[in-house]
N, C-alpha and C positions, 0 to 999 in steps of 0.2 A: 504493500500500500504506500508506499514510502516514508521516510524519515519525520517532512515539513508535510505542516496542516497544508499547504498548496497541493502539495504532491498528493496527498491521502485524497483530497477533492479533485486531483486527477483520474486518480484511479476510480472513484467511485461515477465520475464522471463518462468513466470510459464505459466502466460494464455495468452500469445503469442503462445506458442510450444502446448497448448491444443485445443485451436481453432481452429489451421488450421492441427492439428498435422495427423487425418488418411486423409487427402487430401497429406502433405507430407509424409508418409506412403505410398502410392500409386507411388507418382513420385518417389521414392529413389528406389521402387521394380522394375517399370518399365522400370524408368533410367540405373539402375545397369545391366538389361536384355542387353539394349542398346549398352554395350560394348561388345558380345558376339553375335550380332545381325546375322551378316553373318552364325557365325556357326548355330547357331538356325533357319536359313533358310534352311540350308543344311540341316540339319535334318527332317525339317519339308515337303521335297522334296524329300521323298525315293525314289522317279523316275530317277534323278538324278545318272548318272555312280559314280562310286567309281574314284577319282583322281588318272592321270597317271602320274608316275616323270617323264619328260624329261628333256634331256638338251636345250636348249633355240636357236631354230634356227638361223642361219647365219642373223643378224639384217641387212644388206646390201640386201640380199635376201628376206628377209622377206618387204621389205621397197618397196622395185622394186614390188612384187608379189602384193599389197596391193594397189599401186598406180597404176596396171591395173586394178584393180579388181573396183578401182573408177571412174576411166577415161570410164571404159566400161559399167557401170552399173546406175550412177550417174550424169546427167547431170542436168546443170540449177543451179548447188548449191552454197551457199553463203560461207561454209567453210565444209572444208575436219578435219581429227583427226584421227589419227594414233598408236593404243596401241601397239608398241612392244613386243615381248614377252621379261620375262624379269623378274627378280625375287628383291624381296628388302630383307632387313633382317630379316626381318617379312615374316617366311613362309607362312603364312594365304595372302600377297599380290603379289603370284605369278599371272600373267598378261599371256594368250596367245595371237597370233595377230589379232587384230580386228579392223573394221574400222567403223566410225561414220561421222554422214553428216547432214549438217541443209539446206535446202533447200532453195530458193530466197523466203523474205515475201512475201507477196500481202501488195496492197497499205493500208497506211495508219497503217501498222503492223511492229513493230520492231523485231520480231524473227519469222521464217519459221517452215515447219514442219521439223521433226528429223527422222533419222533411224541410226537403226547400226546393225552390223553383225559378227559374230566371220565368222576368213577363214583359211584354213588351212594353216600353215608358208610355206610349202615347195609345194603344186601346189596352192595356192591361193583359191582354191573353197570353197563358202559356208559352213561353217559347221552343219549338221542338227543338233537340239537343242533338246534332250526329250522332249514331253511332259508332264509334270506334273503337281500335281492337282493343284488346286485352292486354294491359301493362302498369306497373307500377311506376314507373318514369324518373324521374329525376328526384324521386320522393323516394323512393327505394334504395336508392344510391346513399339520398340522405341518410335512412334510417338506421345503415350499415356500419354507419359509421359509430352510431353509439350502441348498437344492439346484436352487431357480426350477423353472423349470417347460419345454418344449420344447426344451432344450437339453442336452449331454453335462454328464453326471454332475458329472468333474472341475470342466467349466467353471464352473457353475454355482455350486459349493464356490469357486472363487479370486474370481469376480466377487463372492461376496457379501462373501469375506474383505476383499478390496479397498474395498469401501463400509463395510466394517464398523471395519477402520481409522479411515476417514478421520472416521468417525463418533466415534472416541472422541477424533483430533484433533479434530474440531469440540465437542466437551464439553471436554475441557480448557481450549481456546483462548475459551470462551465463560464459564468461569469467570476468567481473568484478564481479559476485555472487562470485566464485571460488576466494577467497584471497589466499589459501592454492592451488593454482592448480599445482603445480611439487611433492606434498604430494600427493595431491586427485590422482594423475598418479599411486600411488607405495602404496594404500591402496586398500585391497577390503577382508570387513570381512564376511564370507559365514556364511548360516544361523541364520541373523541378522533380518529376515524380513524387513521394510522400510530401514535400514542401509544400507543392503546389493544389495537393489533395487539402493539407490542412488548411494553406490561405484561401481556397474557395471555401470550405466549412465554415473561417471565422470571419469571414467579410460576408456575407448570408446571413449569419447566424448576429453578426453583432447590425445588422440593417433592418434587421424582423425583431431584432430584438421585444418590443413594447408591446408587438402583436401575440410572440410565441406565449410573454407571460399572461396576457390580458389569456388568451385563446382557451390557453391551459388550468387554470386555474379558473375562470367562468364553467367552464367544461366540468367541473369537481362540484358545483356550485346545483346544476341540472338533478342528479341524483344525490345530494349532501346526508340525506336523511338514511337513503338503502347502505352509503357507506360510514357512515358514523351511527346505527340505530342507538345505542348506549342513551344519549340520554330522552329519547322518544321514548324506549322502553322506561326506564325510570319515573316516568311522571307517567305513563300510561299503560304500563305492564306490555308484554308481546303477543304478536295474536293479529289476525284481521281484524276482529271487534274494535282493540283497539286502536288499530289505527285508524280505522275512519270516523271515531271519537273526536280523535287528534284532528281529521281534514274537515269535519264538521263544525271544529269550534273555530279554526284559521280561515274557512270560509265563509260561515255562516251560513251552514247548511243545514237544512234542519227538513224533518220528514213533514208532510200537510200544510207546509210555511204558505201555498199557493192557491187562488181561486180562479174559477171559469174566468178567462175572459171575456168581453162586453167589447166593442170596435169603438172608441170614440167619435161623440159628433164629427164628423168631416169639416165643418165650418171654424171649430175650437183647434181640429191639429193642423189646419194652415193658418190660423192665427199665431198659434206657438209654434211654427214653423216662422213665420215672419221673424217674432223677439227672437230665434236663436240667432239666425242670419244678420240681426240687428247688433250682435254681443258678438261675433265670431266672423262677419261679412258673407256675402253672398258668395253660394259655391264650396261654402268650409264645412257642410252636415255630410257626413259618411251614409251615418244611419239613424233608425229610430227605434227604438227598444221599448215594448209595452207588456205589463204584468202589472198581478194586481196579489200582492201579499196580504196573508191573512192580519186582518186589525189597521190594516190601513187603506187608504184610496186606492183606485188603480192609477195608474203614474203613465207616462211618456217620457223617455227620457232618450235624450240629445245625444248624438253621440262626434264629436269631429273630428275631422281628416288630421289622422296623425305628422301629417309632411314628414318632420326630420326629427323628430321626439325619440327618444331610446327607448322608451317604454313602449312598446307600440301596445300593449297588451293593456294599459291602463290608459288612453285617451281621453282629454278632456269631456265632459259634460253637464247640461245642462237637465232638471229633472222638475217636470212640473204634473200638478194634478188632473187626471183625466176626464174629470168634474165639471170644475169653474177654471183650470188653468191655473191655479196659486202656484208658484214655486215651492219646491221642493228643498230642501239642505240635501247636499249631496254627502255621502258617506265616506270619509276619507279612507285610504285602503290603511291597515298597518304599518307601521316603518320597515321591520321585519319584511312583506312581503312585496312591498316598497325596491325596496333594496334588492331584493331575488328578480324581481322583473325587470330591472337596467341592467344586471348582468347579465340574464336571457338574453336582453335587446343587444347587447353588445356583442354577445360569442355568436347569436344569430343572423345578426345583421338585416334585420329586415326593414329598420327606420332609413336605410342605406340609398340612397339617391344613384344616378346610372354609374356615374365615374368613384362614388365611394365605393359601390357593389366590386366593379375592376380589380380596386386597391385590396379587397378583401378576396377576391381569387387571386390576384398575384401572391396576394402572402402567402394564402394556402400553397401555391405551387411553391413558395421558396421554402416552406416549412417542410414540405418533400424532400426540396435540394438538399438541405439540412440536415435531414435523416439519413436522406442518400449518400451524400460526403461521408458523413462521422462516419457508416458501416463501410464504404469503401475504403478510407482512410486506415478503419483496425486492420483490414487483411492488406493493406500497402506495409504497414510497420511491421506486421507480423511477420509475413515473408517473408521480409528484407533481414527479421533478426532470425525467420528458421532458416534460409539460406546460408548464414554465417555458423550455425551450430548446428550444420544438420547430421553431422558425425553423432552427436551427443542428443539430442531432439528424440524425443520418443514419437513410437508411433501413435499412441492418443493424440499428440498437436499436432502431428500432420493430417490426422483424420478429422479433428476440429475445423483447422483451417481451411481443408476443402466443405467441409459443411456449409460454414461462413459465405465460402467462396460461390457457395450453389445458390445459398440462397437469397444471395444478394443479385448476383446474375437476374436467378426467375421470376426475383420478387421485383427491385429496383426499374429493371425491360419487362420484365413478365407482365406483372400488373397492370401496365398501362395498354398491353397488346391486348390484356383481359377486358380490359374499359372498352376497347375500342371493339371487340367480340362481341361483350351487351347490346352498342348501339349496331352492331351489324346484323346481330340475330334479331333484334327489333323489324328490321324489314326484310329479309330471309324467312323467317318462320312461317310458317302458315297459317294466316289470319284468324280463320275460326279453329285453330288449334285447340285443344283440352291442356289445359295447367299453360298456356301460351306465357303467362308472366313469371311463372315461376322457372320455367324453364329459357329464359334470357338470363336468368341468375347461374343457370345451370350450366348456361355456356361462359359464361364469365369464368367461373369458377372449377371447368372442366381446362378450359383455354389456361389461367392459371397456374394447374397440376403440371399442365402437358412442357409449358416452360421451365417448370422447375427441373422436371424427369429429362427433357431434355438439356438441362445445362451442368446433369449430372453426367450426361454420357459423352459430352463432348469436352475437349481442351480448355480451359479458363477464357484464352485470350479468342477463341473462333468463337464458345456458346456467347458469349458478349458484343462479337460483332454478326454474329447471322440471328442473336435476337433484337437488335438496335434495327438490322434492316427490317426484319419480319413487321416490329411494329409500325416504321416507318410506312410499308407498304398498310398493316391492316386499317390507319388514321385514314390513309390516304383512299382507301378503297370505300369510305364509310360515304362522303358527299359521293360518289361516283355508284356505289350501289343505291344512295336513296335516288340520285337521277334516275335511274333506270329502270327503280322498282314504284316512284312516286311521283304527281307532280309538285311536289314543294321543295324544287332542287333551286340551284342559285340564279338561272335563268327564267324563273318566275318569284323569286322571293326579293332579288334583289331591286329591278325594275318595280315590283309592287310597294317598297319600302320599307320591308319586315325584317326588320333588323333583327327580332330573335330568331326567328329560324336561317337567315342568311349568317347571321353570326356565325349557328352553331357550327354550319358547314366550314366558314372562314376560320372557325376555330380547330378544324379539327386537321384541315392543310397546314394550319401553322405548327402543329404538334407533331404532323411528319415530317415538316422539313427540319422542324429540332430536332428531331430524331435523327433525320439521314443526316444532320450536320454533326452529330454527337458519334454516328459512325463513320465517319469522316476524320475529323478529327481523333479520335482515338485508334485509328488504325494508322495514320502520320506518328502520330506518337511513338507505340509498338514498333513500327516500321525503323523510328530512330534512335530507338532504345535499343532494340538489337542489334543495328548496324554496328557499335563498336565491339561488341562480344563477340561478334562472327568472327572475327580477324584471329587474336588469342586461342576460340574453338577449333578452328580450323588448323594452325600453327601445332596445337597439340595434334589434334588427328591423323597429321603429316607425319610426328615424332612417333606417332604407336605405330602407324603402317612400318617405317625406315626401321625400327627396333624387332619388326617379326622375323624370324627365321626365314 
C-alpha cells in the first residue's frame, strides 16, 4: 500500500477504480444514453408522425374543451391533470393538450387505476395514437443503468450502489494522489506509452472533475434509504408494513384522504385561469390539477412551466377553491424532501435546456474516457513491470493480466459495438415479433459476450484493432440500415427540420469515425513501438541461426 498517506491513496485509488471499474463502465454508457433518452425513443419508433410546429392553442379554450372531455368521459375519479399545450425553453418539452385521471382506490389501497389521453386543443376529441412496434427505447437504456439488466430488481439497485460508492472513493482518493493537479490539467505528452495513458486519464479526469463528484454522489442520494436502512429501521422496525408507514407520513398519504370528483363551473376555471397568467404571465401554466380531499373544498390548483428550475419535480403553484375561487395557502414541501429533489434534478438533468442537455452527454462520455484510461492504464504498468520480472512473475499475474486485458478489450470496444447492436436490432427484428423489446436487450447483451469471447481468442494488440473497426463499421451501419428499413433517415428528417431524429443519425457517424480514428491511431502507434524492437529481435535470431551446428 505504501509507506506515505499519498501512496496508501494511491493504491486504494488504483484497485478501487479496477474492481468495480467495467460494472462502472457500463453505468457511465448507459447513464450518459439516459440524457438523450426521449430522443432515442423517437427514433426507435419510426411509426411515429414527423412533428408539426404549431402555435399553442387559446389555453382558456383548451382548458374549457378538456374539462368536458373529463366530466363526460371520466366519472368516479379521485383527481383530474390537465397538460396545456404549451412550450418551455427546451424545444424537446413542447406539451400538447392532454388529460390524465387516477381513479377512486378500492378498499384498503392508497392509489386507483390511471389513464390518460392526448385530445385535440380546439374540438376536444381523442386523438388517435400510431401504433408502433414494441420497444422500450431510450428509457431502457436509462433504466440499466441503475437496475443492470437479468437480475432481481433489488439486486441490481445494491450492486450498482456498491460500485457507485467505491467510485466516489476512487474520485476522492485520486484527487489527493494528484498533488500537481492544475499541472496534470495542462500536461499530456503523446506517444509516451504509460505516460501518455496517464496524462489522458488526468487531464479528463481533472476537467469532469465537478460533474464526476456532483454525478456520483446524487446517484447514492436516488436509493439512500435501500442502502443505509439502519436508521429507517430504528424508528420504524423492518418489514413492508413498515415502510410504507415511513412513505405515508413523508408524503402524506393516507388511505380515504379523497372524494368523487364534481368538474368545476367552466366560467370560474377560466376566471382562475386569467389571475394565474396575471401572477406568472401569459403562456407560463403547464397544467391544472383538480381533487377534492376529504374535510376540505375541492381545489384547482396551478401548476407552471418549470423553464430552468432544478427541481422540476416541485414547480411552482398557484391553488385556489373550486367553489367561489378563494385562494388557497399552498403547502410547503419538507426541507428534507426539498433537498432530495434538487439532487434528482441535478444527476437527472431534466430542468437542462438544449446546449446544457450536450454538456451533460459530453461529461457522461468523458466519465467513460475516465474509466477507460484508469483500466487501460493498470494493464500499460503492469506489463511493463511483468515484462521486467517475468523470470520471477508467477503464473497467477500472468493469468490476471490477461483477464484484465480481455476485459477491457470486450468491454471498453465491446460495449459500444453492443449499443450500436440495440439500435440495429430495433429495425432488423421483426415488427410484430413476440418478447420484440426484450429481445433488443438480448442482442445487446449477446453482441457483448461475443466481444468478450472473442478478444479472449485472439492476440491483445489484433482483438483491439479488429474490434475498434467492427464497431466503427456497426455505428456506421445503424443511419444506413434505418435508410433502408424506414423513412425517417436523414434525407427526410433533415430537410423537415427534426433535429432529434436527424441528430440521432448525425450522432451515431460521428461515433464511427471516432472509432475508425481511434483505430487509426492506435495501430501508428503499435506500428512504432515495434519498429525499434525489431532490429535487436532480429540481431539475436541471426546469433541462434550462426551458433547451430
Amino acid at each position: 500500500m505504501g509507506n506515505s498517506f499519498r501512496q496508501s491513496m494511491a493504491w486504494l485509488h488504483t484497485w478501487t477504480g479496477l474492481v468495480v471499474g467495467w460494472v462502472l463502465f457500463f453505468v457511465f454508457v448507459t447513464g450518459t444514453a439516459g440524457y438523450v433518452d426521449d430522443e432515442i425513443t423517437r427514433w426507435m419508433k419510426p411509426e411515429l408522425p414527423l412533428p408539426v410546429i404549431e402555435e399553442a392553442a387559446e389555453p382558456d379554450k383548451a382548458l374549457t374543451v378538456a374539462l368536458a372531455g373529463l366530466n363526460g368521459a371520466v366519472s368516479g375519479a379521485k383527481s383530474w391533470t390537465i397538460t396545456l399545450p404549451h412550450r418551455s425553453l427546451d424545444p424537446r418539452e413542447y406539451r400538447g393538450l392532454s388529460i390524465a385521471w387516477e381513479e377512486m382506490p378500492r378498499d384498503g389501497q392508497l392509489f386507483g387505476r390511471r389513464g390518460r389521453e392526448n385530445l385535440d386543443a380546439e374540438t376536444g376529441q381523442p386523438l388517435q395514437e400510431p401504433e408502433a412496434r414494441d420497444t422500450r427505447g431510450g428509457q431502457g437504456l436509462y433504466q440499466m443503468h441503475f437496475l443492470l439488466h437479468y437480475v432481481p430488481l433489488n439486486a441490481g439497485i445494491k450492486i450498482v450502489g456498491i460500485c457507485t460508492m467505491l467510485m466516489l472513493l476512487a474520485v476522492v482518493t485520486g484527487v489527493i494522489t494528484h498533488k500537481k493537479i492544475i499541472a496534470d490539467f495542462f500536461t499530456f505528452r503523446r506517444g509516451k506509452g504509460q505516460r501518455s495513458w496517464l496524462d489522458a486519464h488526468n487531464v479528463v479526469s481533472v476537467l469532469c472533475l465537478p460533474f464526476f463528484l456532483m454525478i456520483t454522489y446524487t446517484g447514492l442520494v436516488f436509493f439512500a434509504v435501500t442502502y443505509m436502512p439502519a436508521p429507517r429501521d430504528s424508528l420504524y422496525t423492518a418489514g413492508e408494513v413498515s415502510r410504507s408507514v415511513l412513505f405515508d407520513e413523508l408524503f402524506g398519504r393516507r388511505e380515504g384522504s379523497h372524494q368523487v370528483l364534481v368538474a368545476p363551473d367552466p366560467s370560474l376555471s377560466s376566471r382562475l385561469l386569467r389571475a394565474a397568467e396575471a401572477e406568472w404571465g401569459e403562456g407560463r401554466i403547464a397544467a391544472v390539477h383538480i381533487e377534492h380531499k376529504v374535510g376540505e373544498e375541492p381545489s384547482v390548483e396551478f401548476r407552471r412551466i418549470a423553464d430552468n428550475r432544478v427541481d422540476v419535480a416541485d414547480p411552482q403553484k398557484l391553488r385556489f377553491s373550486a367553489i367561489d375561487g378563494s385562494p388557497f395557502q399552498i403547502e410547503t414541501k419538507k426541507p428534507a424532501l426539498k433537498a432530495r429533489d434538487v439532487l434528482f434534478g441535478l444527476h437527472e438533468g431534466l430542468f437542462a435546456n438544449w446546449w446544457l442537455r450536450w454538456l451533460y452527454f459530453v461529461s457522461g462520455l468523458m466519465g467513460c474516457a475516465v474509466i477507460a484510461t484508469g483500466l487501460v492504464l493498470w494493464t500499460v504498468k503492469r506489463r511493463t513491470k511483468h515484462a521486467k520480472i517475468t523470470a520471477g512473475a508467477s503464473r497467477f499475474d500472468a493469468y490476471g493480466l490477461r483477464l484484465v486485458e480481455i476485459l477491457n478489450a470486450g468491454t471498453i470496444v465491446g460495449l459500444p459495438m453492443a449499443i450500436a447492436a440495440f439500435f440495429l436490432a430495433n429495425r432488423l427484428l421483426p415488427v410484430q415479433m413476440v418478447d420484440r423489446a426484450e429481445w433488443e436487450f438480448h442482442a445487446l447483451f449477446l453482441t457483448w459476450g461475443w466481444a468478450l469471447f472473442y478478444a479472449s481468442l485472439r492476440p491483445l494488440k489484433r482483438a483491439w484493432l479488429e474490434l475498434l473497426w467492427m464497431t466503427t463499421t456497426a455505428f456506421a451501419a445503424v443511419p444506413v440500415v434505418n435508410a433502408l428499413t424506414t423513412d425517417r433517415h436523414l434525407g427526410v428528417t433533415l430537410p423537415h427540420g427534426d433535429w432529434a431524429l436527424a441528430g440521432f443519425d448525425l450522432v451515431m457517424l460521428a461515433f464511427a469515425g471516432g472509432f475508425a480514428l481511434m483505430a487509426v491511431k492506435v495501430r501508428k502507434t503499435w506500428a512504432v513501438a515495434d519498429e525499434p524492437a525489431s532490429v535487436p529481435e532480429r540481431q539475436k535470431q541471426s546469433a541462434l541461426e550462426e551458433a547451430r551446428p
